[in-house]
C-alpha positions as CSV (number, residue, x, y, z in Angstrom):
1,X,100.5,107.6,106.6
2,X,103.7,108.3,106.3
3,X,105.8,106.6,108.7
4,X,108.8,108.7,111.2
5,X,110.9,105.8,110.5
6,X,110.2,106.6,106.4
7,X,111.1,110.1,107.1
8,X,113.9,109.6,109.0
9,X,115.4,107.2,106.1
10,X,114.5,110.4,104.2
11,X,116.5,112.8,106.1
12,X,119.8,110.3,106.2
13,X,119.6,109.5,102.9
14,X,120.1,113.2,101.8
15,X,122.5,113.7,104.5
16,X,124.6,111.1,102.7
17,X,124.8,112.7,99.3
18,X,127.4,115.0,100.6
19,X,130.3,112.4,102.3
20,X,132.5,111.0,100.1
21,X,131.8,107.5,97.7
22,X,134.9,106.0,99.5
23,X,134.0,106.9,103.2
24,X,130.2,105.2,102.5
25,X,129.3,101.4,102.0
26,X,127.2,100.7,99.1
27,X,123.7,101.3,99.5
28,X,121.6,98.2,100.0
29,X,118.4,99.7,101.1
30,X,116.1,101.4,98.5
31,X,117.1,104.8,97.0
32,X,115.7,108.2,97.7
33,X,113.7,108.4,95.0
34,X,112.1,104.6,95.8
35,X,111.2,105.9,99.3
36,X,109.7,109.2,98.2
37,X,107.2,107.2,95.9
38,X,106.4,104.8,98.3
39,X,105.9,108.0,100.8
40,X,103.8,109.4,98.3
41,X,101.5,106.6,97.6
42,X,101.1,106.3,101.2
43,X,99.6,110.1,101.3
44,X,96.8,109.3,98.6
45,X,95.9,105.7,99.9
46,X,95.6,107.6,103.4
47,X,93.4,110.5,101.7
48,X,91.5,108.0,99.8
49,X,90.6,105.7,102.8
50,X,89.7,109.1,105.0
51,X,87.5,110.1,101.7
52,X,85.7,106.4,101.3
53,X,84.8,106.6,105.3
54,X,83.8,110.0,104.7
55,X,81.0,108.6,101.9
56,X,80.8,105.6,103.8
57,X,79.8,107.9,107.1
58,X,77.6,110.1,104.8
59,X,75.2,106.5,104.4
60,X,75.1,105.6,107.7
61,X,77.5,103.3,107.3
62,X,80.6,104.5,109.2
63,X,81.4,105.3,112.4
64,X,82.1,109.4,112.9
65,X,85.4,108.3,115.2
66,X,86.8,106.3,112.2
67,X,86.4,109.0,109.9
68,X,87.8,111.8,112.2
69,X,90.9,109.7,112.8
70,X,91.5,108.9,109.2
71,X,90.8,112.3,108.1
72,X,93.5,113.4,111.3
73,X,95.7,110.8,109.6
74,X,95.5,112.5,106.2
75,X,96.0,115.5,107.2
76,X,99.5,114.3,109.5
77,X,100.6,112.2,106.3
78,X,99.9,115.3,103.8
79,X,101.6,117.9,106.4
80,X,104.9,115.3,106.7
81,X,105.3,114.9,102.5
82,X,104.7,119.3,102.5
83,X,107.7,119.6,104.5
84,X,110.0,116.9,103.0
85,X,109.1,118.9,99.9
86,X,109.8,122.0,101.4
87,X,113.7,120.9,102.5
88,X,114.2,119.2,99.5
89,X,113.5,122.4,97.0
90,X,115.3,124.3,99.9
91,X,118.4,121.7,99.6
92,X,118.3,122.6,95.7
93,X,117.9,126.3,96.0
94,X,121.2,126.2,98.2
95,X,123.0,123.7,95.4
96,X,121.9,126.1,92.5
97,X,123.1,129.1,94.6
98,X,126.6,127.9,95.1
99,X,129.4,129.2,93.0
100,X,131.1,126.8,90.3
């Protein structure tokens, strides 16, 4: 799932590309594109957990609370990485649209 903390990394990382190199200290945490793949592996480890309880629950092996909250958790993880998308090709669209 992908964590508000992750996002919010997400959000100030972009934020940053506009200031100045002089006004920012040099990055030491990971870079954007480091936290978007980690954000992205979380989405399919989440949607393959909430699939394996699924089959798991389709035995009788699985417990039909654990497979509505990881499915619940998919869903939330999947939903968080659609709208990072959706500002990101927003952020470029408005970068492509500006005059030279």
């Amino acid at each position: 799932m992908v964590s508000p903390l992750l996002a919010a990394r997400a959000y100030q990382a972009v934020q940053g590309m506009g200031a100045t190199p002089a006004a920012t200290p040099a990055a030491a945490g990971p870079s954007f594109g480091d936290m978007v793949k980690t954000a992205l592996s979380d989405v399919v480890s989440s949607s393959k957990s909430a699939e394996t309880l699924m089959t798991a629950q389709t035995q009788g092996k699985a417990n039909m609370v654990d497979v509505v909250t990881a499915v619940a958790s998919a869903q939330a993880s999947l939903s968080t990485m659609m709208a990072v998308r959706d500002q990101v090709i927003s952020a470029y669209q408005q970068i492509m649209s500006m005059p030279l």
